[in-house]
N, C-alpha and C positions, 0 to 999 in steps of 0.2 A: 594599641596596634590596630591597622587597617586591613586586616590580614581577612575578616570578615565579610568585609564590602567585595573581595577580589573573590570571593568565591562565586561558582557557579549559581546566581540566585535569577530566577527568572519566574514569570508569572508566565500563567495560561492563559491562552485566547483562545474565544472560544469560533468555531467554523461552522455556522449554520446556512443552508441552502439545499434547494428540491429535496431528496429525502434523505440527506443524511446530514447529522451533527458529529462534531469531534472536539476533541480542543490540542492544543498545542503550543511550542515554548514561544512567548515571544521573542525569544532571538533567532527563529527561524524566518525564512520567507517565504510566502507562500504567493502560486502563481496558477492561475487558471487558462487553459488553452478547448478553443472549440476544435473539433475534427470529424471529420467525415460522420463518425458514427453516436457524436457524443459529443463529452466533455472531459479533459482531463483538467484534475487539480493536483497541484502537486506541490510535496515542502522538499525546502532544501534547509540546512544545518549552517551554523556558522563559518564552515568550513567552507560553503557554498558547495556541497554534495548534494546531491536529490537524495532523499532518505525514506521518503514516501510518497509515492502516486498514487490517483484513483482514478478510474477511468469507469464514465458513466454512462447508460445510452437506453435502448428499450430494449426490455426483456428476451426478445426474441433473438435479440444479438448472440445472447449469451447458450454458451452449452454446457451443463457442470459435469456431463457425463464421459467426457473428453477421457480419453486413456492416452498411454506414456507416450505411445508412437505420435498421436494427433499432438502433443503437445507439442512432442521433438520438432516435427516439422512446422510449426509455428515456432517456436521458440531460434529455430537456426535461421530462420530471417533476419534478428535482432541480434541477438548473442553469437559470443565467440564461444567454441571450446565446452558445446553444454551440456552439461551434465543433471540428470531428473534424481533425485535425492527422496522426495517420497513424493506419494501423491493418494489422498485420502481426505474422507468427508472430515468434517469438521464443522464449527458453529462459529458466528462470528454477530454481535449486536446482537444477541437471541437471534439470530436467523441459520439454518441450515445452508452450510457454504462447502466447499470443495475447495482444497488446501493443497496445493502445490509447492513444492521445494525447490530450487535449482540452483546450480551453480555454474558462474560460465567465467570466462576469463573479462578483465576490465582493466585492462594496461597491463598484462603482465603480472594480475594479483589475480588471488579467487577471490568471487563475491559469491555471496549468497540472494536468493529472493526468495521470501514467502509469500505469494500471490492467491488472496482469495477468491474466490467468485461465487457472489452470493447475489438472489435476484427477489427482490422489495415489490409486492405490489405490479407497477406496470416496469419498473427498470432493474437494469441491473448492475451490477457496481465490480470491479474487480481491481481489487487494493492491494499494492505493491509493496513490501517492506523489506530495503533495506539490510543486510549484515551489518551494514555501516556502525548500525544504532547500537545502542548496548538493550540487555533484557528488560532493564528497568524503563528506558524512553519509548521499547516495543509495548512493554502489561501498560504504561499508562495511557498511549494512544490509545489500543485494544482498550482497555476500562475505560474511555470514555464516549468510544463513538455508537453512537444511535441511530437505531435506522426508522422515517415515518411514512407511511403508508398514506396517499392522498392520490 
């Protein structure tokens, strides 16, 4: 039987660039955009879903000490419908990050985001993940990304 071959078998690739490493499914795609303040990279799923972003810039950009209300009003710029679900320190690549939760509407469905923001040396990084995913394709991102210091 060929019942084998059809399953979900896919290799890692690996993402290295300025200071962060990752790796991810080759049957994803992955797309980098410059912007005002930065860099966004970001995977989408076979599905053609975005299922992870990152958005990169210099350190000063970033604020980790943000409470519910600053987020809200950033967050209702983008999102429909949003909802702050938690919002607490956390670790991310060994580095001290601030963990955001949210939920907002995306056609008529609830999504999820867990957005870190954690700040490397001179930059700082705030990495978007998905409900889309399941836990298993979230721990193996999270287990593989690296952050280096230059």
């Amino acid at each position: 039987s060929n019942e084998e071959t059809l399953s979900e078998e896919y290799n890692d690739l690996k993402y290295e660039n300025g200071n962060i490493i990752f790796k991810y499914p080759d049957i994803w795609e992955i797309k980098e955009a410059q912007h005002e303040d930065g860099k966004e990279i970001s995977l989408w799923n076979q599905s053609g879903e975005k299922v992870i972003w990152i958005k990169t810039g210099e350190a000063w950009r970033a604020n980790l000490e943000m409470d519910d209300k600053a987020y809200m009003d950033l967050l209702m710029d983008t999102y429909d419908e949003v909802e702050i679900l938690d919002l607490l320190k956390s670790n991310i690549g060994g580095y001290e990050a601030s963990m955001l939760i949210f939920a907002y509407d995306s056609a008529g469905r609830k999504d999820t985001i867990k957005r870190y923001t954690v700040i490397v040396g001179y930059a700082f990084f705030e990495i978007n993940i998905s409900s889309v995913l399941s836990d298993e394709e979230v721990g193996s991102f999270i287990n593989s990304l690296e952050f280096t210091e230059n």
